[in-house]
C-alpha positions in Angstrom: 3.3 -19.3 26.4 2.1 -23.2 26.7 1.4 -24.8 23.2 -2.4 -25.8 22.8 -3.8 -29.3 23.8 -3.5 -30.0 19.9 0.1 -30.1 19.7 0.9 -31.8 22.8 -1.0 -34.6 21.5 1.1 -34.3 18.0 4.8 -34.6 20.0 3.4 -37.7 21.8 1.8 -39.3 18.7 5.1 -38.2 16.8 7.5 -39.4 19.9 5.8 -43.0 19.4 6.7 -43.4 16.0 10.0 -42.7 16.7 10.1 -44.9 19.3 8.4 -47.4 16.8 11.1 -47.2 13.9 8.4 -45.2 11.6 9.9 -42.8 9.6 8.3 -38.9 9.7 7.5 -36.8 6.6 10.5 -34.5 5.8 8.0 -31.3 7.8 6.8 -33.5 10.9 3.5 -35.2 10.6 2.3 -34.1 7.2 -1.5 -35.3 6.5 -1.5 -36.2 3.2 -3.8 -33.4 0.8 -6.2 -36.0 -0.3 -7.8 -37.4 3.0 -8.8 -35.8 6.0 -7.0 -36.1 9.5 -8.1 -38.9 11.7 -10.3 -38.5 14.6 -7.4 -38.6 17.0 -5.2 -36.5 15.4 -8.3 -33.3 14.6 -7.7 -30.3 16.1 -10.9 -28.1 17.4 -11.6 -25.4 15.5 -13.0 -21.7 16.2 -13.8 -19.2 13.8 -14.8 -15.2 14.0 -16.8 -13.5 11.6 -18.3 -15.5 9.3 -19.6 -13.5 6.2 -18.4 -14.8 3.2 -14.1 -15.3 3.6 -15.0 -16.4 7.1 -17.1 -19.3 6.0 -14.7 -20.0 3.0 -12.1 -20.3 5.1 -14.0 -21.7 7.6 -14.6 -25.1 5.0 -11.2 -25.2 4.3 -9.9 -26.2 7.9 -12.1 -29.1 8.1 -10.2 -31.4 6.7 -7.9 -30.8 9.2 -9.9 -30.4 12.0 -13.6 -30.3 14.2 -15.6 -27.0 14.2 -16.4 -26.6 17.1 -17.2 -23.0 18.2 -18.1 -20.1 16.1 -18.2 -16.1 16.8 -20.3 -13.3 15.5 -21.8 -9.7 16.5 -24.6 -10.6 14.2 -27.1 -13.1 15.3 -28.3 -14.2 12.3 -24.8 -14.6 10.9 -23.7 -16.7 13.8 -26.9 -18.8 13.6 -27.0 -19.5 9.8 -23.2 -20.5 10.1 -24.3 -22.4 13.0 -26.6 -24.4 10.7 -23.9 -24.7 7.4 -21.3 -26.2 10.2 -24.1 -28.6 11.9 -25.2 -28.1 15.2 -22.5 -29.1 17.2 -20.8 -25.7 17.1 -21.4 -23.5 20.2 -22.2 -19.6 19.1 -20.7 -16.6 21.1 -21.6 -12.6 20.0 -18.6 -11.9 22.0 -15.4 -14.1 20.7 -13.1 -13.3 24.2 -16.1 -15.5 25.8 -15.6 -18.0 23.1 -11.5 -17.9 23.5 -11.9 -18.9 27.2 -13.0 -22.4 25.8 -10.4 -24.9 26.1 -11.3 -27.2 23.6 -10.4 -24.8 20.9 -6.8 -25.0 19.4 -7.2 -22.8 16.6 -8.4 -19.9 15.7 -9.7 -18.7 12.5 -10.2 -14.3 11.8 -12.5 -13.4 9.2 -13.7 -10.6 11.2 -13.5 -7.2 9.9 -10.1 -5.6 8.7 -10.4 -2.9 11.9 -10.9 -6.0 14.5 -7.7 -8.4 13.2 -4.7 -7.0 15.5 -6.7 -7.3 19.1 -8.4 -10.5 18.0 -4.8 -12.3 17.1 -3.2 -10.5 19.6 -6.4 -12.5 22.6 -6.3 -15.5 20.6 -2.5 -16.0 20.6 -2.6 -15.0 24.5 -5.1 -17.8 25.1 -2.4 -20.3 23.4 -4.2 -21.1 20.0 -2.3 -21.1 16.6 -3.7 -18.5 14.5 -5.0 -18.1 10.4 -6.0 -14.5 10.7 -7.6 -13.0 7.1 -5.6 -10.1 5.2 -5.0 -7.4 5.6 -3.0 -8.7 8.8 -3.6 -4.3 10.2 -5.4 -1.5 9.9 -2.5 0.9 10.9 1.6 0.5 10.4 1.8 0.9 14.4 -0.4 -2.0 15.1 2.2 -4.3 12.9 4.5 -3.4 16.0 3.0 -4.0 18.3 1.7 -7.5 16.8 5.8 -8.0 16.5 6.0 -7.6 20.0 3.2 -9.1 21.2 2.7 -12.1 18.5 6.1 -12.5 17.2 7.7 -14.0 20.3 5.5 -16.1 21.3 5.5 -19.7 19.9 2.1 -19.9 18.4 1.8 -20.5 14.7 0.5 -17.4 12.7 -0.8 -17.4 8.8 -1.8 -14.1 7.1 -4.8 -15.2 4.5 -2.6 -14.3 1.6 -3.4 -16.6 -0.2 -1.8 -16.1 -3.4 1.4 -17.2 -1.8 0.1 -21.2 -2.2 -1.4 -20.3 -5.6 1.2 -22.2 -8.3 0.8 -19.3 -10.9 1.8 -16.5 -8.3 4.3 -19.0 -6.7 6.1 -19.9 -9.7 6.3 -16.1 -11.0 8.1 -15.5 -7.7 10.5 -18.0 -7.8 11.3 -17.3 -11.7 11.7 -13.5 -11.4 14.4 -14.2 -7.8 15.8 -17.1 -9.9 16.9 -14.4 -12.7 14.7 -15.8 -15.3 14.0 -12.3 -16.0 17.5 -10.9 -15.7 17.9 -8.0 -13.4 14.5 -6.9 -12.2 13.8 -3.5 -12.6 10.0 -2.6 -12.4 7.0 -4.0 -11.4 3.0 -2.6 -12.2 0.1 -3.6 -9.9 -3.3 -2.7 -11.0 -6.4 -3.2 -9.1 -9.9 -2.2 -9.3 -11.2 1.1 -8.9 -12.7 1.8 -5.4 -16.5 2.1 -5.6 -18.6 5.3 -5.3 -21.5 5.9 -3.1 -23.7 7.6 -0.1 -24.5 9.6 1.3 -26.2 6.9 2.9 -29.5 7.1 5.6 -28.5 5.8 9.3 -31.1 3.6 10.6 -32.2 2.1 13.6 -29.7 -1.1 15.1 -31.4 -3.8 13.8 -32.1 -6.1 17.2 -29.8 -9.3 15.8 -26.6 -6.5 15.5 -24.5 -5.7 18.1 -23.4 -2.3 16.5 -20.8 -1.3 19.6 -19.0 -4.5 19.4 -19.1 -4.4 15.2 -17.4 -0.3 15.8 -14.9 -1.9 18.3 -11.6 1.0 18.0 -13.3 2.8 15.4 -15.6 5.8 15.9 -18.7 5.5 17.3 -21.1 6.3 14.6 -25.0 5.7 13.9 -25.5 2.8 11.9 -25.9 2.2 8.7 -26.4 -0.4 6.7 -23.7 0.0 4.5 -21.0 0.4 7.1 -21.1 -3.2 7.9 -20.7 -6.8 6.3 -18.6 -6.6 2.8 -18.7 -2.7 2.5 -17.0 -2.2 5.4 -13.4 -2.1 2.8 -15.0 1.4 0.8 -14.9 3.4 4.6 -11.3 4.4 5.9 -12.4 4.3 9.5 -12.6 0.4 8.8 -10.2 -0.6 6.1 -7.9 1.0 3.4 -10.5 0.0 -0.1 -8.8 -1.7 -2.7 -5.3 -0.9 -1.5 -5.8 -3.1 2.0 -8.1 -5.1 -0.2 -6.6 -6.5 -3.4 -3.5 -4.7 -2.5 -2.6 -6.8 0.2 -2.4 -10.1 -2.1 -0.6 -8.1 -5.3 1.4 -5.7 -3.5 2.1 -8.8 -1.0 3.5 -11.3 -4.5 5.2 -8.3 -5.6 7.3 -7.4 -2.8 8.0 -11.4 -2.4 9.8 -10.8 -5.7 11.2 -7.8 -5.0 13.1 -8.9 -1.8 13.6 -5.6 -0.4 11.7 -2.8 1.5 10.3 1.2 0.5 12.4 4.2 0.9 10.0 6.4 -1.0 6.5 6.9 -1.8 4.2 9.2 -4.0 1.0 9.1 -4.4 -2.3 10.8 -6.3 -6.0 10.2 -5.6 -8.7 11.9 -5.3 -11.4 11.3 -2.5 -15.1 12.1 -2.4 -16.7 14.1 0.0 -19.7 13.0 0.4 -21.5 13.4 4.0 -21.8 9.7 5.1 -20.6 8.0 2.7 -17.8 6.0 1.1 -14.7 8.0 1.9 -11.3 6.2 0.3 -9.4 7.3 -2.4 -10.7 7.1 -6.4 -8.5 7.5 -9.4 -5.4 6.7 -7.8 -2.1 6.0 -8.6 1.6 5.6 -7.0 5.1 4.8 -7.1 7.3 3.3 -4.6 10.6 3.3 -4.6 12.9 -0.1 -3.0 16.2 0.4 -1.4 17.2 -2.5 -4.1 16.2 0.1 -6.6 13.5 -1.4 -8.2 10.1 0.7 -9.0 6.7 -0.7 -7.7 3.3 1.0 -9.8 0.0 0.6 -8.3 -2.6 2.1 -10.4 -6.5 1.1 -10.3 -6.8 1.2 -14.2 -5.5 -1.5 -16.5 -6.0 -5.2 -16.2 -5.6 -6.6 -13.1 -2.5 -8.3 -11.7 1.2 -8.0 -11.3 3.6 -7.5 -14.2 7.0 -8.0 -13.2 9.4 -6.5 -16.2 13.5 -7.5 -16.0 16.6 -6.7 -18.1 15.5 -10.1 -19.9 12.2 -10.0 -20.1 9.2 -9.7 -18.7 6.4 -11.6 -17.2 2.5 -10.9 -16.4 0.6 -13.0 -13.6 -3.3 -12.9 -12.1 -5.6 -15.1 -11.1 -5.6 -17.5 -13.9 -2.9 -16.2 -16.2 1.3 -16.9 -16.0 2.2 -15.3 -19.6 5.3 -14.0 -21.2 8.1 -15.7 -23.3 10.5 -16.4 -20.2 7.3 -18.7 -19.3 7.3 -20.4 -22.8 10.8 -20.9 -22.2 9.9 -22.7 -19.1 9.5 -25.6 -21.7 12.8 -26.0 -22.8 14.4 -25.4 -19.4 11.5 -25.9 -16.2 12.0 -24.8 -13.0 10.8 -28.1 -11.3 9.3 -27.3 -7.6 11.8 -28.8 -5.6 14.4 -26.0 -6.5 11.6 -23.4 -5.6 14.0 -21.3 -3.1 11.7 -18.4 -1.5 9.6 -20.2 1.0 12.0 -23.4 2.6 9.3 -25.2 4.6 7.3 -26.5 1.5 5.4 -29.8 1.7 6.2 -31.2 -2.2 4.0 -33.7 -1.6 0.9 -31.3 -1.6 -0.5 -30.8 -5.3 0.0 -28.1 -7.0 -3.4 -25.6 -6.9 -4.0 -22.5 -8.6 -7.7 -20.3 -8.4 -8.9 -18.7 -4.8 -10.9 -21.8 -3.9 -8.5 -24.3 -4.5 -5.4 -22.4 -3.5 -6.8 -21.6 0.0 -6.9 -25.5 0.1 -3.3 -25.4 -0.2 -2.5 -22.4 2.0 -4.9 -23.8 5.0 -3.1 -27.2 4.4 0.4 -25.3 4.7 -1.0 -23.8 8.2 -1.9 -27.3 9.5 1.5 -28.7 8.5 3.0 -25.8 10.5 1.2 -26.5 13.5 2.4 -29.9 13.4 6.0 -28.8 13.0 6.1 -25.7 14.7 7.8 -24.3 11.1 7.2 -20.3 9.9 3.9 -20.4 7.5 4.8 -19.2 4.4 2.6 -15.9 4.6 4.2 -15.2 8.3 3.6 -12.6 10.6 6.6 -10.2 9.6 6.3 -10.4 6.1 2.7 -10.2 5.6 3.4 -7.0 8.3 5.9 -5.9 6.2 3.6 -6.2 2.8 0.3 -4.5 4.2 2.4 -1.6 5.3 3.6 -0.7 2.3 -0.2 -0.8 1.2 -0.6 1.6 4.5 2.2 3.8 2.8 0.7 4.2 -0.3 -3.0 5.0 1.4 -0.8 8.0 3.7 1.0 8.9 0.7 -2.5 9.5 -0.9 -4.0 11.8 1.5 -0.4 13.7 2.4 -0.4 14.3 -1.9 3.0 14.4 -1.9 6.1 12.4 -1.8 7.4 10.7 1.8 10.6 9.7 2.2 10.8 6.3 4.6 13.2 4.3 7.1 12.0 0.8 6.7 14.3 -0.1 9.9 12.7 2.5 12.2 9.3 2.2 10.5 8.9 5.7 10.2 8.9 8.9 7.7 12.3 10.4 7.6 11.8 14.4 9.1 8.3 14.5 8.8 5.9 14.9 11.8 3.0 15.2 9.8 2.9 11.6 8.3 4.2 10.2 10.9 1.0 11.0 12.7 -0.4 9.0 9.8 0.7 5.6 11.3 -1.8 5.1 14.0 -5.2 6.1 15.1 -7.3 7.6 17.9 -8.5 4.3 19.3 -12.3 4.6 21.0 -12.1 3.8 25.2 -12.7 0.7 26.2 -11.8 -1.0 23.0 -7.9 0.4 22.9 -5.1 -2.1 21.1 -3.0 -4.2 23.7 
């Protein structure tokens, strides 16, 4: 697969400096955090879906680069973002029109969770590096087939995990696999409970929606209001509720630390039945078992973040908080950046950023310095598959209500037909994943 136009022009601009005596940054062409690129050196930028993450993430690429198309099934979406990004941007309802421009180079997904696989899987066919939102699937079977169809190819892929740039979450990591803990042994993730609600009213399509695109692999369904846009993440024909949701960033730091893979999961939740409305599991609770031993909780009661617990000590961390006494002892004896060990492609001269907003600085900044270097971001394709499937585990573990024994080499349930039939879904014609 041919690079895009965007880093052609990088090997020629980083082939004269050479030639030119100039020395590179230690990562390629690294454009330092505090200015924007030049003119010459912007990539163009396309971006799908843009609710809310999709314009955040949206803002944070143009330092780097030009927006210059945008994609959305809802008209007044696409035209409002249109108008936030001036109105240079050309709008497309169907993004594989907008793919087929060649002044794009990358591509940014903030499309629903059901739509990420085939939209990564088109965009890195039509040669453009790739920051797809979390969570990277929908299913445990699309995360192979996004191996085989993604992970060969030599685009540049970053999951929007961003809690792997964030300092707090980043530093916890590198203290708990640096044994400032001792031996870790157990580590609790609480989210939020999943909201309640419906049965909600269909109504007609509203004229600016195209509802069959929006449904895309999923059932075809009348629509309803609160199907679409943010809600989507409380229906499990779409996404996985706060499992996929804030799962896929704690679950995703926590397996970081925990360097190894599930062997078993258990599960209990209880789900609503409610005709039309929100359908993912309430009151839940599991434990997963890693082949290294240690014992993941995920509960949706308690306060909210990851608390990773050692033969040493033990250490909590969130959005805002890095607590414990192994962190006071951080005083006496730091663990400076540079010897940071779990992700080797750092850029140290990027600042240090902590808090969504600013840490997405910092994790969009990582993407660009990978497309300049054609280095592994540090939330890559296999591990951020790796870390959403375990929230996919927990979800089947749920609804099977009992425990499931799992191969993480064969990516399947050990003897048991019954989940395994848990790790993909009927996929509506015309829309299939390939």
């Amino acid at each position: 697969m041919v690079r895009s136009d965007t880093s052609r022009r990088q090997f020629i601009g980083q082939s004269t400096l050479l030639a030119a005596g100039m020395p590179l940054l230690k990562h390629g062409l690294q454009p330092s955090m505090e200015r924007p690129r030049a003119r010459v050196e912007r990539a163009g930028v396309a971006s799908i879906g843009m609710r809310y993450q999709g314009s955040v993430i949206t803002e944070k690429a143009r330092l780097y680069g030009d927006i210059v198309a945008i994609a959305d099934v809802d008209r007044h979406v696409r035209e409002q973002a249109r108008a936030s990004f001036g109105s240079t941007p050309r709008i497309y309802e169907n993004y594989r029109d907008m793919l087929q421009d060649k002044a794009i180079d990358v591509v940014l997904i903030g499309a629903p969770d059901h739509w990420h696989t085939q939209m990564l899987i088109d965009a890195v066919a039509a040669g453009k590096d790739v920051y797809c939102e979390k969570p990277l699937t929908l299913t445990i079977d699309e995360g192979k087939i996004l191996r085989d169809k993604v992970g060969q190819s030599d685009q540049v892929v970053q999951v929007g995990t961003w809690q792997r740039s964030d300092t707090q979450f980043r530093r916890a990591v590198e203290m708990v696999r640096q044994g400032r803990i001792g031996k870790l042994r157990k580590v609790t993730c609480n989210t939020d409970k999943n909201p309640r609600g419906g049965p909600f009213k269909p109504a007609p399509v509203p004229p600016h929606i195209n509802w069959n695109l929006w449904q895309g692999q999923t059932p075809d369904v009348p629509y309803t209001p609160e199907r679409c846009h943010y809600t989507f993440r409380w229906w499990q024909e779409y996404s996985g509720g706060k499992m996929t949701d804030w799962g896929a960033h704690h679950i995703d730091i926590a397996q970081w630390a925990i360097d190894s893979l599930p062997v078993r999961i258990e599960g209990q939740g209880k789900f609503p039945n409610v005709a039309n409305g929100y359908n993912v599991a309430t009151d839940f609770s599991a434990t997963i078992r890693y082949a290294n031993g240690v014992e993941l909780q995920v509960a949706d009661v308690g306060r909210r973040g990851i608390l990773f617990e050692g033969d040493a000590g033990r250490i909590f961390v969130n959005r805002g908080t890095l607590a414990g006494a192994p962190v006071e002892a951080l005083q006496d004896n730091p663990l400076p950046r540079e010897a940071f060990t779990c992700y080797a492609h750092d850029n140290d001269e990027r600042p240090e950023r902590s808090g969504k907003l600013d840490a997405i600085i910092n994790h969009m900044g990582n993407f660009f310095d990978c497309i300049d270097s054609r280095q592994q971001p540090i939330s890559d394709l296999e591990s951020q598959h790796r870390s959403v499937s375990t929230c996919h585990l927990v979800n089947i573990a749920l609804r099977m209500n009992r425990p499931l024994t799992w191969d993480p080499q064969r990516e399947q349930f050990i003897d048991d037909p019954q989940a395994n039939g848990h790790l993909k879904r009927e996929q509506r014609q015309g829309f299939e994943i390939g």
